[in-house]
N, C-alpha and C positions, 0 to 999 in steps of 0.2 A: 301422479297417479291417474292423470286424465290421459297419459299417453295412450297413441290407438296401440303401438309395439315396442313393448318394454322391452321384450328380449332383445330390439334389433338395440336399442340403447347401449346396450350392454356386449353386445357381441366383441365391437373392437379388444375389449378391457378384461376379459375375461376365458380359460381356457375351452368351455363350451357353454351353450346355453340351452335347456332341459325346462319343458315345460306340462304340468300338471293338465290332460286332457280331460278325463276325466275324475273323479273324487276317489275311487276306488283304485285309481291308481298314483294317488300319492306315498304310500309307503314304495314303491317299487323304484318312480323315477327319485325320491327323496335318499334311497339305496344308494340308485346306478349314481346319483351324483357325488356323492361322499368317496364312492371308489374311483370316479374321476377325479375327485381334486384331487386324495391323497396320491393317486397313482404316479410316478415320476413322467416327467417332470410335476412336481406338484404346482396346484395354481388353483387361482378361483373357480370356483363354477357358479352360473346362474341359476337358479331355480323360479321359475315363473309357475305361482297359485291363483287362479281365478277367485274374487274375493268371494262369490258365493259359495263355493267348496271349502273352503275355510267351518262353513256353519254346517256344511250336510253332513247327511248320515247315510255311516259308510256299512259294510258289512265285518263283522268281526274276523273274519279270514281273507280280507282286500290286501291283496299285496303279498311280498316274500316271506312274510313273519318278521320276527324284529329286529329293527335295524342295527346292526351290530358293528358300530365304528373300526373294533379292533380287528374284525374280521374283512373289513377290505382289503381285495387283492392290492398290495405295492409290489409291482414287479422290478429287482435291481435290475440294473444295466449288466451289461452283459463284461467280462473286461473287457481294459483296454487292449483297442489293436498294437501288436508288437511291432506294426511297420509304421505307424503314429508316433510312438514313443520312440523308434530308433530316431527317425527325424525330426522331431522336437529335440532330444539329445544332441543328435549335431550339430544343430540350428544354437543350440544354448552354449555347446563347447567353444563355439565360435564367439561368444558376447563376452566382452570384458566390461559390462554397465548391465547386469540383467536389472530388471527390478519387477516383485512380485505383489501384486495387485488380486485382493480379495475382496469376494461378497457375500451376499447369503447364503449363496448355496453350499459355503464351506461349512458356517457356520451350522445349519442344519443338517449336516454331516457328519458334525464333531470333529473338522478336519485340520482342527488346532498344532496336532501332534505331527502329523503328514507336510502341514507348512511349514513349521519349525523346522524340521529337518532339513527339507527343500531349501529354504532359506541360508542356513546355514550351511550348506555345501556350499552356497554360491555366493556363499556373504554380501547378498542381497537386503536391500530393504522392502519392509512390508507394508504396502499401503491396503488400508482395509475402507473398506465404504462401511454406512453408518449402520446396516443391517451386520456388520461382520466385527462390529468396534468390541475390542478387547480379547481378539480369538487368540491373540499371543501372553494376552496379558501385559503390563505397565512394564514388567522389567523386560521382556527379550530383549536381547541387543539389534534385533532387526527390526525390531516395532518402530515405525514413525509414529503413532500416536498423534497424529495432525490428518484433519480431514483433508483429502487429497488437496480440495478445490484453493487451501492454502497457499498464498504464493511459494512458499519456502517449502511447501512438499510437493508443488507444479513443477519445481525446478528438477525434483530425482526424475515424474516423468519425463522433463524435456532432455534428461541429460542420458536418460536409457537409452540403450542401444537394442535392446529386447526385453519383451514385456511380457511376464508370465501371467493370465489371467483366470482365477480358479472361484468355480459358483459366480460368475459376475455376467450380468450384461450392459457393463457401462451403460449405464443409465442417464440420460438427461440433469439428474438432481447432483450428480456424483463428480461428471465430465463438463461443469457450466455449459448446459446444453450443449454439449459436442463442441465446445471452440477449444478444447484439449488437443493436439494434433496429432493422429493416428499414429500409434510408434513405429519408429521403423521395420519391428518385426513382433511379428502377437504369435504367443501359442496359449491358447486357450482350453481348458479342461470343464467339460461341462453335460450333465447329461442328457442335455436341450443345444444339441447344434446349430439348431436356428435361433435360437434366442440367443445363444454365444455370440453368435458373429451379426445380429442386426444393426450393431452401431459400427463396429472396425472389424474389418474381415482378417480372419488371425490366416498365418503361415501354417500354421499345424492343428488342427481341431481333434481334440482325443474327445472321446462321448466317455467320458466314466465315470461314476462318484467322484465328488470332489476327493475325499479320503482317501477312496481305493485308486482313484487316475494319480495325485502325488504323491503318492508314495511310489507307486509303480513308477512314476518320473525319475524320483530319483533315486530311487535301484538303478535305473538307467543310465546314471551319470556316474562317470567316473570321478572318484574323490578329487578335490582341489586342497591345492595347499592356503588354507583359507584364516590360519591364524592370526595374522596382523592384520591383515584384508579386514577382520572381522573386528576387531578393536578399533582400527580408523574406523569402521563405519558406524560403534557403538558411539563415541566420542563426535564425530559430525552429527550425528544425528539427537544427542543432546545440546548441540550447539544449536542447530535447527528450534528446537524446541525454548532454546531462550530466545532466540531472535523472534519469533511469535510471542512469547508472552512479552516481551518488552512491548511489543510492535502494541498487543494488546492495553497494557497498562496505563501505556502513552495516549491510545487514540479511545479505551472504553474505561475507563480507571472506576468507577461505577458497578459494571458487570462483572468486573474481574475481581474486584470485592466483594459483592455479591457472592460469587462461583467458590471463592478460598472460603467465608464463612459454611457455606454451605456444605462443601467437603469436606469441612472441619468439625462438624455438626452429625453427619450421615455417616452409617456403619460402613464400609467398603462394598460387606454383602449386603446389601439394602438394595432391593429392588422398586428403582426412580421410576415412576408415570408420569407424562406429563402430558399434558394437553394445550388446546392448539394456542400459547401464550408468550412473548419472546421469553421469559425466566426458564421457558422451556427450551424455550429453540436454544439459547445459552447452553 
């Protein structure tokens, strides 16, 4: 709090930074900042209050009137381009190892129903980062269910030959700091193209809701004959999932008992908090 410039603090981390000049205009910048976070891409905003304006008195009509969360403009993205999506399509018809790779941004989409599908055409598997864990739910047949950074779900990415990436910007915490090695081919769906492509530059960059970009994906693609395809890959991918938990049992026999009593104990729908403690990070 003894910083001379808070904002500049904050600038790298954050999508703008919005500072209270004077007291009378704290409802107005406290407005404009809420329609910038929600506004897509959504993201933090800073708001910097001089602590003496905290205490002054203001006038009863300072500012736009009252701030009204639900009324911030969110502008959608516009669709996607059809000469994106042709080329992502032929780019994908060509992969016989696709594997599809999700993050937040699907999830804050609702883009559950749109990746199933997508997946399922291409009887891919789905790796989800930890903002996006359970967007297919425990049973799909394309759910890995293992956090990427897993050996034995490192291996689906090393063995892809195209990487569909939808709401993500592989992130440092997701990619062990980027020593993941850039797939051989990324198409990314995203409605922040520079936050898309700042960690691996994709082949095809669609700007659309996660939702609306895959689905519009794959309308794109023509059907595959994906029945057996998809059963090997429910049946490997529960294979996957014992060879972790052994791997677990062997080397944390402690936490993994922990985690089963736990699960054992807690409703399904039970919404878990946890805080900064390894029983958490577990």
């Amino acid at each position: 709090h003894e910083m001379v410039d808070q904002g500049a603090m904050f600038a790298p981390l954050v999508k703008k930074v919005l500072k209270v000049d004077r007291a009378d205009d704290a409802g107005d910048v406290l407005s404009a900042a809420i329609s910038e976070a929600l506004r897509p891409p959504s993201r933090l905003v800073y708001v910097e209050v001089p602590t003496d304006y905290l205490s002054a008195d203001v006038a009863m009509d300072a500012g736009g009137g009252p701030i009204n969360v639900k009324a911030a403009p969110v502008v959608a993205p516009e669709k996607a381009d059809p000469d994106a999506l042709d080329a992502a399509a032929a780019l994908i018809t060509k992969s016989e190892r696709p594997l599809v790779w999700v993050g937040g941004g699907a999830a804050a989409s609702s883009a559950g129903a749109a990746v199933a599908m997508l997946a399922e055409r291409l009887s891919a598997p789905v790796l989800t980062t930890y903002q996006a864990r359970g967007l297919l739910g425990l049973e799909h047949p394309c759910a890995v269910n293992l956090p990427p950074h897993v050996p034995a779900a490192g291996r689906l990415w090393d063995e892809a030959d195209l990487v569909i990436g939808i709401g993500t910007d592989f992130d440092g915490m997701m990619t062990q700091n980027w020593r993941m090695p850039a797939p051989k081919h990324l198409v990314a769906i995203n409605v922040d193209s520079v936050d898309a492509s700042k960690s691996y530059v994709p082949d095809v960059m669609i700007v659309a809701d996660a939702a609306s970009g895959t689905l519009a994906l794959h309308d794109a693609l023509e059907p595959r004959d994906s029945g057996d395809r998809l059963i090997a890959l429910e049946d490997r991918l529960a294979c996957l999932r014992r060879e972790v938990r052994d791997e677990l049992v062997s080397e944390h026999p402690d936490a993994v008992a922990f985690l089963d009593e736990f699960n054992a104990a807690v409703p399904g729908d039970c919404v878990v908090v946890a805080d900064m403690c390894i029983p958490g990070y577990w």
